[in-house]
N, C-alpha and C positions, 0 to 999 in steps of 0.2 A: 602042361602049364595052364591049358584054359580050363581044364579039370579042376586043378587048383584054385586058380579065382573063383570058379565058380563056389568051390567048398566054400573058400574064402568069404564069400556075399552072402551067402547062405548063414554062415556059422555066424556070422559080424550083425546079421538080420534081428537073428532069433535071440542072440544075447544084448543084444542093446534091447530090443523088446522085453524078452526078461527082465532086464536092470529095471526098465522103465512101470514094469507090472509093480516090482519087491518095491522101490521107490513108494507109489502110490500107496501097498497096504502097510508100509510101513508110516506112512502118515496117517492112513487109519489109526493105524495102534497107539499112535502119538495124542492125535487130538481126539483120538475116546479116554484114553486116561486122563488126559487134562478135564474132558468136558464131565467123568463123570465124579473126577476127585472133586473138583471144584463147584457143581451144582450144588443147591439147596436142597436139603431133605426136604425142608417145608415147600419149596414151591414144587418140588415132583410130585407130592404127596397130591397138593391141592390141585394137581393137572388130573394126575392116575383117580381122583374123586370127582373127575368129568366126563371120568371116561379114556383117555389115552391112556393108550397098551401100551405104548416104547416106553411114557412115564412109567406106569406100573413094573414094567419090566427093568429098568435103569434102579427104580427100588430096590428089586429082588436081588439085583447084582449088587447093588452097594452094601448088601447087609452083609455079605461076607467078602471087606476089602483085602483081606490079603489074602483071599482065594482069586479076587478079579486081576488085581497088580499083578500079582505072580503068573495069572495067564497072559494079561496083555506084556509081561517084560520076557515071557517066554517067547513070543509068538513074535515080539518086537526085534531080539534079537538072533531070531531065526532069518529074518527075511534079511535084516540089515550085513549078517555076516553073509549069508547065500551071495547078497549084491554085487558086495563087496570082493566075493573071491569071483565070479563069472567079471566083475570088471576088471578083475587082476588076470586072469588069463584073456580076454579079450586085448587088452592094452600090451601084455606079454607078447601075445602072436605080433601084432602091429606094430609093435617099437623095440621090440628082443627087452632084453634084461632092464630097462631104464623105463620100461611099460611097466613095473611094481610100484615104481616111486609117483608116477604120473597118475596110475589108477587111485594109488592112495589122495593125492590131491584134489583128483578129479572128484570120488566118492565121498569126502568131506566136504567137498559144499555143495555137492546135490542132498546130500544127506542133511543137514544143517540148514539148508534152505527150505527144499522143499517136504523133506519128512519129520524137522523136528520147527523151527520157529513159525510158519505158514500156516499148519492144522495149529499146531499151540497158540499161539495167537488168533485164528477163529475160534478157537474151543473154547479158550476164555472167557472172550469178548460176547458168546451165547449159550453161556456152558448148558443150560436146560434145555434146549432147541436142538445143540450136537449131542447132548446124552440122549432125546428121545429116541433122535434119530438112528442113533449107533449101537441102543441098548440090544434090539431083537438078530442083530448077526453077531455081537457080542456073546452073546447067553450060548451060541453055536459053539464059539473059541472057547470058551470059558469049561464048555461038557469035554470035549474034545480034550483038550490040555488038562482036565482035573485029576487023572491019573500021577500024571509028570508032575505037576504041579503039589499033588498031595506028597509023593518023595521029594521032592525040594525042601518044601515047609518043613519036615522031618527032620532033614539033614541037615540044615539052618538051627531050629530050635537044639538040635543037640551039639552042634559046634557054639551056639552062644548059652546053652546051658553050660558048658566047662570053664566058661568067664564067669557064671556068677548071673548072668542073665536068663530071667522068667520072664517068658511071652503069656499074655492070658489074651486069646483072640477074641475074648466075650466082654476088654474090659475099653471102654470108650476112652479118648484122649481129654475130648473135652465134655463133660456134661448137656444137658440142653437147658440148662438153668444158667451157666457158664457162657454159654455159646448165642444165646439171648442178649445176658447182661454184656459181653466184650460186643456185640453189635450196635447194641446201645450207648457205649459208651463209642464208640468208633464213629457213630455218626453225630456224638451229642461234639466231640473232640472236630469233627470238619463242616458243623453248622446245618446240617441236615435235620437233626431232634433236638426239637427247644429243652430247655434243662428240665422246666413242668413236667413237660411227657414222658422224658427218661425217667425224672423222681415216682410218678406214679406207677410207670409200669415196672421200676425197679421194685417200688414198694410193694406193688402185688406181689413180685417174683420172692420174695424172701419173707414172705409171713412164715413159709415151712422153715425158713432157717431162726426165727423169731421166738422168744417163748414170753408169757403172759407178764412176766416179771418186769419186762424191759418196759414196760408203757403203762403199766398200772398209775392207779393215783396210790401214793404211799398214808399211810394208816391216820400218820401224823397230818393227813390234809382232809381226808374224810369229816363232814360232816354228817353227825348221827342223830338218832333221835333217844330221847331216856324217855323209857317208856312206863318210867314212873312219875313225871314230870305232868303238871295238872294241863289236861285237857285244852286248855284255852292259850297255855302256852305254846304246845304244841302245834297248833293250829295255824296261830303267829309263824312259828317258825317256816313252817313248809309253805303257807303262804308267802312268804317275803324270801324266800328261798331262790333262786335261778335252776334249782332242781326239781325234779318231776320224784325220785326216787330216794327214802333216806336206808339207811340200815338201823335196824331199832336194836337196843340194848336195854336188860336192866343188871343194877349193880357194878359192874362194871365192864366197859369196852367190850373184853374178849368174849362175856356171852350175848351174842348175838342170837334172838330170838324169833327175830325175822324180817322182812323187807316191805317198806310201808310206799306203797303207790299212789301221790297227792290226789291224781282221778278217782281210786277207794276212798278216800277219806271225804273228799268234797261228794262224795256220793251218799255214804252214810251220813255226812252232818247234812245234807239236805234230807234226811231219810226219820232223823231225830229232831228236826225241826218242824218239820210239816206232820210228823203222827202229835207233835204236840203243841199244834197251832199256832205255829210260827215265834212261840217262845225260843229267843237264843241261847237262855240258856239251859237248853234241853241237850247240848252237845256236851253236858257234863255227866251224860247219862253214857254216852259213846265208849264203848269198850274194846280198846287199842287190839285187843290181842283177836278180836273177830276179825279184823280187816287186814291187819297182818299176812303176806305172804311166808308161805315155807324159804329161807334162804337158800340160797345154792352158792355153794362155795367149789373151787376148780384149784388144780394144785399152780404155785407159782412156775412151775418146769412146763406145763402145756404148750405146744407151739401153735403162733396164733392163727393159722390156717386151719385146725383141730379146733382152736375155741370158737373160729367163729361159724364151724359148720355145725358145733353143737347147740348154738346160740340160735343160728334158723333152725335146729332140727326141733326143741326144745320152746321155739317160740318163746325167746327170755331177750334180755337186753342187760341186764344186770348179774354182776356174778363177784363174787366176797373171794378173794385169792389168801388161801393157807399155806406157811409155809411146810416143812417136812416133818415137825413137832405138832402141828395142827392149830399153829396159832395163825391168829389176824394178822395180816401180813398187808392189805391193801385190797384194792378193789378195780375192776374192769369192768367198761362197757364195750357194745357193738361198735357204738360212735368212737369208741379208742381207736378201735382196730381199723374202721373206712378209715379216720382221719391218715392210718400209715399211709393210706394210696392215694387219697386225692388231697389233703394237707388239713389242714384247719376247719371246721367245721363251726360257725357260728348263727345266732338263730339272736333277735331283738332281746331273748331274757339272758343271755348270757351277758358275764362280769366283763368288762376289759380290763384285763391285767396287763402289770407293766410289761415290755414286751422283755423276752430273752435273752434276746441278741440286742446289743446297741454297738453302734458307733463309736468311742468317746474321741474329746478333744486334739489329744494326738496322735489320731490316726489306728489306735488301737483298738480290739471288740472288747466291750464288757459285756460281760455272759454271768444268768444266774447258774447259780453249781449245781441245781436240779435239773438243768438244760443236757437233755439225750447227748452221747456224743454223735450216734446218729444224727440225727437232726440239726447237730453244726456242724457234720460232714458235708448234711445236704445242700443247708445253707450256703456255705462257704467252699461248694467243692474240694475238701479236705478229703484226706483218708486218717485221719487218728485212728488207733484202736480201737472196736470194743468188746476185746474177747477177755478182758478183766475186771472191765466195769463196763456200768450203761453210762452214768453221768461224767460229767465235764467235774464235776468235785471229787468223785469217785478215782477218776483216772488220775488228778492230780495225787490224790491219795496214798496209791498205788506204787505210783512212780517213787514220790517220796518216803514209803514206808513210813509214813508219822505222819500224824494230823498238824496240818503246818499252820505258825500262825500270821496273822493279819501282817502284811507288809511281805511274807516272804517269797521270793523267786525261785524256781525251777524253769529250768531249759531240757526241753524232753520231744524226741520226735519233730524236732523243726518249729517248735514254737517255743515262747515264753511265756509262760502260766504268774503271776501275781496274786495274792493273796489279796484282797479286800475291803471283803467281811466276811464276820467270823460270827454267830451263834451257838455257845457252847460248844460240840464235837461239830459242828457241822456249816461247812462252808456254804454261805451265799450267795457270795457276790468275787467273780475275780475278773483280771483280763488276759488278755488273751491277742500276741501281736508275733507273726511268722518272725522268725530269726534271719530271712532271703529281704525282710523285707527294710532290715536296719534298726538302729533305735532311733 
């Protein structure tokens, strides 16, 4: 009998010790997957560029996630079942047949306390600090288990290949363009990022999904220069201009001959004044087509992350946009393209035109129909469309399939569009009042 007890102390010693070992790594297992699913690429990145080995290491392992899960949910429920049957027969010996149901009790909320909510909730709360930490005995489990783990992955993708299901382990969930913008928007939604800061760094992020067409000045607003037009008028012109740059034509519009720079020309009419003694009308001798730059035309599809690294590459500011036939389609500048990020861009020679966007009297926005839908997305924190048109007249157009005329109503997307004004085919002026928000 005292043989017995002794077994008995003995045996009771070493498995509750045990229980209490698997408990602990199995809270390992717990709060390394929390801490390193939930880390930041970017902030491990910017630790592992100072130098920390766990960060750099916590990297290596996240590049292949369903190679790490797969180890730590092998290794997880190795230890949790091992526990669980050493507390099933510990509690068997000690209470006969009713020690199953009591170990089950018992292993459920050691388990749930201490090895799943305790580390998950540190892990969380420091997910970069417990991934450093956890990353270099990780990478141990991780070699160890990639055997097992590589037959799992196997047997997995070929039971959800018979559904219909294709794994591409190489393909991301969320992009880092995606994963940026929903950050942005998450902090702009709980008052962390003022809306300026989200619009401009939204608007860096999507130049590459951008192309030259959407921001151009259209052809019909271009002013140019006829570069058959006498001398002194031209002069006038670019002088009194708010432009530094015109596009020169002769005969008509579409042939463009080249791009005329007011600092070229105030250079040469200083140049034809002074060889002829300050006579002014020696700028009638000025020959347009020496001063003239080569035009550079870009296609309207470019996106404008592309136009504008060719614009520093190229050392240009100006650029003539054709469309697919090779016609004059409009024009872009550098200034187009910053304005997407930091917004408006105005300097003492610039026009004030009327504005866009207004207010009117009840409560409604009156918006010109040349106005981005972009840009009264941004305005007005909206999501319209604009994967069928760019403009606010465009998209009315769209919706309606027919050029609609002055006075008429469409309800489309949560708002109510109103017709105007009207200019020939092409809408001016309409408004614009949410359907959430009543009449």
């Amino acid at each position: 009998m005292g043989d017995f007890a002794s077994f008995l102390d003995t045996a009771f010693w070493v498995s509750a010790g045990s229980i209490l070992a698997l408990l602990v790594i199995s809270g390992l297992f717990s709060g390394s997957e929390t801490a390193l699913t939930a880390s930041s690429r970017g902030k491990l990145k910017a630790q592992a560029d100072k130098g920390s080995k766990g960060a750099e290491t916590a990297l290596d392992l996240t590049d292949d996630s369903e190679r790490l899960i797969g180890a730590i949910l092998l290794g997880n429920n190795l230890v949790n079942i091992l526990a669980a049957s050493l507390a099933t027969a510990l509690f068997t010996r000690l209470f006969g047949d009713s020690g199953v149901a009591l170990a089950t009790l018992v292993m459920t909320a050691l388990v749930l306390i201490f090895a799943e909510v305790l580390p998950k909730t540190y892990a969380i709360s420091n997910p970069e600090t417990a991934a450093t930490r956890v990353a270099p005995l990780l990478r141990w489990v991780v070699r160890i288990f990639s055997p097992v783990v590589t037959v799992v992955r196997f047997l997995v993708r070929r039971v959800l290949a018979l559904f219909g299901v294709t794994i591409d382990p190489d393909r991301h969930i969320l992009s880092v363009h995606e994963e940026i913008a929903g950050t942005l928007a998450l902090g702009h939604s709980s008052g962390s990022v003022e809306k300026e800061h989200r619009d401009r760094l939204l608007g860096a992020l999507d130049l590459g999904e951008r192309t030259v067409e959407e921001i151009m000045l259209h052809r019909s607003q271009i002013e140019m220069v006829d570069a058959d037009a006498p001398m002194e008028d031209i002069i006038a012109q670019c002088v009194n201009s708010s432009h530094s740059r015109f596009p020169v034509y002769r005969g008509e519009q579409e042939n463009i001959i080249g791009v005329l720079n007011v600092r070229d020309l105030m250079r040469e009419v200083h140049h034809q004044v002074m060889l002829r003694k300050g006579r002014v009308k020696a700028v009638r001798h000025l020959r347009l087509e020496s001063i003239v730059r080569p035009p550079y035309f870009v296609p309207e599809t470019t996106p404008l992350d592309e136009q504008m690294r060719h614009f520093l590459k190229l050392r240009r500011h100006f650029a003539l946009v054709v469309d697919e036939y090779g016609a004059l389609h409009g024009l872009i500048t550098l200034e187009n393209i910053l304005e997407e990020i930091v917004g408006e861009i105005e300097d003492e020679y610039d026009v004030s035109d009327a504005p866009e966007l207004e207010h009117g009297p009840g409560g409604e926005l009156l918006s010109d129909g040349a106005m981005t839908i972009r840009d009264l997305n941004r305005a007005m924190d909206w999501s319209l469309p604009d994967d069928e048109a760019v403009t606010v007249a465009g998209l009315v157009i769209h919706e309606a399939q027919t050029i609609p005329e002055t006075g008429q109503e469409f309800s489309f997307h949560g708002c109510r569009f109103r017709i105007l004004e009207r200019e020939g085919n092409r809408i001016t002026r309409l408004s614009i009042r949410r359907l959430d928000e009543g009449e």
